[in-house]
C-alpha positions as CSV (number, residue, x, y, z in Angstrom):
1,X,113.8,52.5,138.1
2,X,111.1,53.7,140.8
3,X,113.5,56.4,142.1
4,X,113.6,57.7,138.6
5,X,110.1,57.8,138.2
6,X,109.6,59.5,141.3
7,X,112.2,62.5,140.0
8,X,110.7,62.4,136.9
9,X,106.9,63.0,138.8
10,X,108.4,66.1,141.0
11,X,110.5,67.9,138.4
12,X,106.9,67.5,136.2
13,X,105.1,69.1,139.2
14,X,107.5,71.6,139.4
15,X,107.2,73.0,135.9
16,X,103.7,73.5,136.0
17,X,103.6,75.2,139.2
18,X,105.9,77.6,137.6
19,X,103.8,77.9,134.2
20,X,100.8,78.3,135.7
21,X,101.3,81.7,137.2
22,X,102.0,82.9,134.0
23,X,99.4,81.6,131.9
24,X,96.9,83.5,134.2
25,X,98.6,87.0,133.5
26,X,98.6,86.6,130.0
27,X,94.7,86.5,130.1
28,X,93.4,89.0,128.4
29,X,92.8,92.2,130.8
30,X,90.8,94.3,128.2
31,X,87.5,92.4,128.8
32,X,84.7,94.8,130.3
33,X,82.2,93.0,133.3
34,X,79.4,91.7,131.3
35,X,76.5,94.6,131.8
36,X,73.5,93.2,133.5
37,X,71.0,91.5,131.5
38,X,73.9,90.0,129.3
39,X,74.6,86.2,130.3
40,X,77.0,83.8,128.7
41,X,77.4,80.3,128.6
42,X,80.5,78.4,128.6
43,X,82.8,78.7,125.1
44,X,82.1,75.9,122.7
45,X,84.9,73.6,121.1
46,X,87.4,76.3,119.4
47,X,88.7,73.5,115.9
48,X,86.8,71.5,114.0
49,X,86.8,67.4,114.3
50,X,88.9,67.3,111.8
51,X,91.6,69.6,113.8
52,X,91.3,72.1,110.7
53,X,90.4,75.5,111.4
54,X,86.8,76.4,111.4
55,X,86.2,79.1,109.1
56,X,83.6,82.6,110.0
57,X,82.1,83.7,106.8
58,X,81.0,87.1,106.2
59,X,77.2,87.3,106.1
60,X,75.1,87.9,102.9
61,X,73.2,92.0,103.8
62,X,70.2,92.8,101.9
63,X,68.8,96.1,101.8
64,X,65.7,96.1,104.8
65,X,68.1,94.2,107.3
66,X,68.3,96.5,110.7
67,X,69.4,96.3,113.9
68,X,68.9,98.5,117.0
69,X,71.3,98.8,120.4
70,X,71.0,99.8,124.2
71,X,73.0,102.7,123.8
72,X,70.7,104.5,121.2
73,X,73.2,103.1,118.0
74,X,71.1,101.6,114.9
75,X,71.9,100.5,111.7
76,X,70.2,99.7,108.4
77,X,71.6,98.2,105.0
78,X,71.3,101.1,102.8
79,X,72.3,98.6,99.5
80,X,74.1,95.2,98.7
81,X,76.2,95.3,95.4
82,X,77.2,91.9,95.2
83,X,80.0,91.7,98.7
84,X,79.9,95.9,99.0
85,X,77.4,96.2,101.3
86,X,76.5,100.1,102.2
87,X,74.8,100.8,106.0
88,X,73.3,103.5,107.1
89,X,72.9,104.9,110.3
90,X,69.7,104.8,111.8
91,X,69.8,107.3,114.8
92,X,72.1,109.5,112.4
93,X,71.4,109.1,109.1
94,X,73.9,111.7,107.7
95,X,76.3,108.5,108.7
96,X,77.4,106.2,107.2
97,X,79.8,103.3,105.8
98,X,80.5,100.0,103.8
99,X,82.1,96.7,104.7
100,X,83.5,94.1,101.7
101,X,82.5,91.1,104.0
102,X,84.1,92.1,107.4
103,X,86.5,94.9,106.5
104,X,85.6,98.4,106.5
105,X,85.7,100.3,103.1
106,X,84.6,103.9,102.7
107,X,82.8,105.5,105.9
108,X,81.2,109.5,106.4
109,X,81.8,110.5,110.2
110,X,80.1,114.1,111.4
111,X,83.9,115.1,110.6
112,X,85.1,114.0,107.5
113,X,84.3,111.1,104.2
114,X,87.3,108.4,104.5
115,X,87.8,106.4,101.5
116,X,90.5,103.7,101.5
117,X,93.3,104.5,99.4
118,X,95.4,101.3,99.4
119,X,95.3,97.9,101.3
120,X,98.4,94.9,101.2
121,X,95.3,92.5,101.4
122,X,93.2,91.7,98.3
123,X,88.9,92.8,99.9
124,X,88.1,89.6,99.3
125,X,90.0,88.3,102.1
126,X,87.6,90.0,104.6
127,X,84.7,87.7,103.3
128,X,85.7,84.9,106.2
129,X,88.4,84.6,108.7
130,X,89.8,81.3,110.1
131,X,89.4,80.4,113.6
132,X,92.9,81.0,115.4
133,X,94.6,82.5,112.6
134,X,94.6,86.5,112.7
135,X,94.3,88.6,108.9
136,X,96.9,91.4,109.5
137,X,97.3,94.0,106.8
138,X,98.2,97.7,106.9
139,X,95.4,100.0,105.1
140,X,96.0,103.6,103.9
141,X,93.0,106.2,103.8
142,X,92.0,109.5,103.4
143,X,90.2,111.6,106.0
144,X,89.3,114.7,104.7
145,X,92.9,115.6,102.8
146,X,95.4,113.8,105.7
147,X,96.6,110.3,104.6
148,X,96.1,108.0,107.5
149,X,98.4,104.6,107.4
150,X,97.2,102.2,110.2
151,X,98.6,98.4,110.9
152,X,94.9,96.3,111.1
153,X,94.5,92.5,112.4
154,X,90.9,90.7,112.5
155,X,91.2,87.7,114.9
156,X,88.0,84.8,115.6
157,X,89.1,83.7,118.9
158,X,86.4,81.2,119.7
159,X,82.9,80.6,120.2
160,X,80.2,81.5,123.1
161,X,76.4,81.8,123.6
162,X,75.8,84.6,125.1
163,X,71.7,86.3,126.4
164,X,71.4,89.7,125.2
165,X,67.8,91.6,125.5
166,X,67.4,90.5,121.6
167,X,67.1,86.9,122.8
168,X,70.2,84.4,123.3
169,X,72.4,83.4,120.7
170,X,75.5,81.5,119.4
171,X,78.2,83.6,119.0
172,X,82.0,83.8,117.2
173,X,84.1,86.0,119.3
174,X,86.4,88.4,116.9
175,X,88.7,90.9,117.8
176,X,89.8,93.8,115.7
177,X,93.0,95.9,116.6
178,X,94.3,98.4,114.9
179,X,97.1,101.2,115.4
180,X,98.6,104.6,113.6
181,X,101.7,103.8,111.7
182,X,102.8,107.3,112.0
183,X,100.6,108.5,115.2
184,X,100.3,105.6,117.3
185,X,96.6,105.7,117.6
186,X,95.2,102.1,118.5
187,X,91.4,101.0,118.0
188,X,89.9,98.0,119.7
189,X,86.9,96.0,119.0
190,X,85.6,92.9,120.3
191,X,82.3,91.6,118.5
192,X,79.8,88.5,119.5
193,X,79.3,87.9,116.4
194,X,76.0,86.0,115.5
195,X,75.4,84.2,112.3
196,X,71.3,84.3,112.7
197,X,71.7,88.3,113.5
198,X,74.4,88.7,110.1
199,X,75.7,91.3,112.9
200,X,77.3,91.5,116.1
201,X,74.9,91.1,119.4
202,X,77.2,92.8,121.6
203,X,80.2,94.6,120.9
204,X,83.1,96.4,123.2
205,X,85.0,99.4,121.5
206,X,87.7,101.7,122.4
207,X,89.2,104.2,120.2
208,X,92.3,106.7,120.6
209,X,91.9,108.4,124.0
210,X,88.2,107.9,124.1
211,X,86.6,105.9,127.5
212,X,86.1,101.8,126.7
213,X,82.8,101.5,125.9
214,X,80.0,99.0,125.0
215,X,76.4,98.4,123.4
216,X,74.3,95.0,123.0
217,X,71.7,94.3,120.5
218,X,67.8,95.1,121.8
219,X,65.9,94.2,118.5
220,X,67.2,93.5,114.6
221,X,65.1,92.8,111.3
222,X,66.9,90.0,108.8
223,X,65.8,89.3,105.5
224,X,66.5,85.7,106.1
């Protein structure tokens, strides 16, 4: 019986020797060096005591909530019609775009108005995600006249706090991907999201062939 035990204790030892290597590859490589000024404090407990998943809901925007970033990018809520919230932007006020809950609806870029045309979700699913458990649909929009088909997932991958020049705050970490159907084109986002803020307070973007880029909050306004 102890010689069993004793084979039993290696061959353990040797399996996680060999998993271990791997589970530090798969860490994601995308994550930017926090700029300085920005600290963050260990993650908090990623389920719920219950072991259910913890859900994220969408926040409620009124009209006079704003926000303003290092990088010169502001936003104001524009109007709330029940969960169609309309933003403008603040440095560029020709801009703008609305969001039922966490998805994006109809946007105006410098370039071209993009309405969504079709969506295999109902909007109502982007009011909360569930912590662990991604929402993947595949939207179809218009930009200018050229249909645009793109494969989309929203994914709450935990919690940390994290200091910011707006002060420090308790923050879910999502991630949104999304990529071309027919082009290939990805998009990356990765928000600390902040309940108290009803906005992101730092946020890591990359889009098509553009340079990975960031921005963190410096002041916001909330009518709550």
């Amino acid at each position: 019986m102890g010689i069993s035990r004793q084979i039993t204790g290696v061959l353990a030892a040797a399996l996680l020797a060999a998993l271990l290597p791997g589970c530090a590859e798969n860490k994601d490589k995308g994550l930017k060096a926090v700029p300085e000024g920005t600290e963050r404090k260990p993650s908090a407990e990623r389920t719920a005591p219950s072991g259910q998943p913890e859900v994220v809901n969408a926040p409620a925007w009124r009209p006079g909530d704003r926000w303003r970033y290092s990088d010169g990018y502001g936003l104001r809520v524009a109007s709330a019609d029940g969960d169609l919230t309309v933003f403008q932007r603040i440095d560029d006020p020709k801009q703008w775009f609305s969001r039922y809950g966490f998805l994006r609806q109809e946007s105006q870029a410098r370039d071209a108005l993009r309405k969504v045309v079709f969506r295999t979700i109902k909007p109502e699913e982007g009011l909360r995600l569930s912590l662990g458990q991604p929402l993947v649909f595949t939207r179809e929009y218009l930009s200018g006249k050229n249909l645009r088909v793109h494969s989309t997932s929203w994914l709450v991958e935990g919690r940390e706090t994290i200091t910011v020049p707006a002060g420090e705050f308790d923050c879910w970490l999502i991630v949104m991907r999304t990529r071309g159907i027919r082009t290939g084109w990805t998009g990356f986002e990765r928000w600390w999201y902040s309940p108290q803020v009803k906005n992101y307070v730092r946020l890591e973007y990359k889009y098509g062939n553009q340079p990975a880029s960031s921005r963190v909050l410096v002041s916001f306004v909330t009518s709550d």
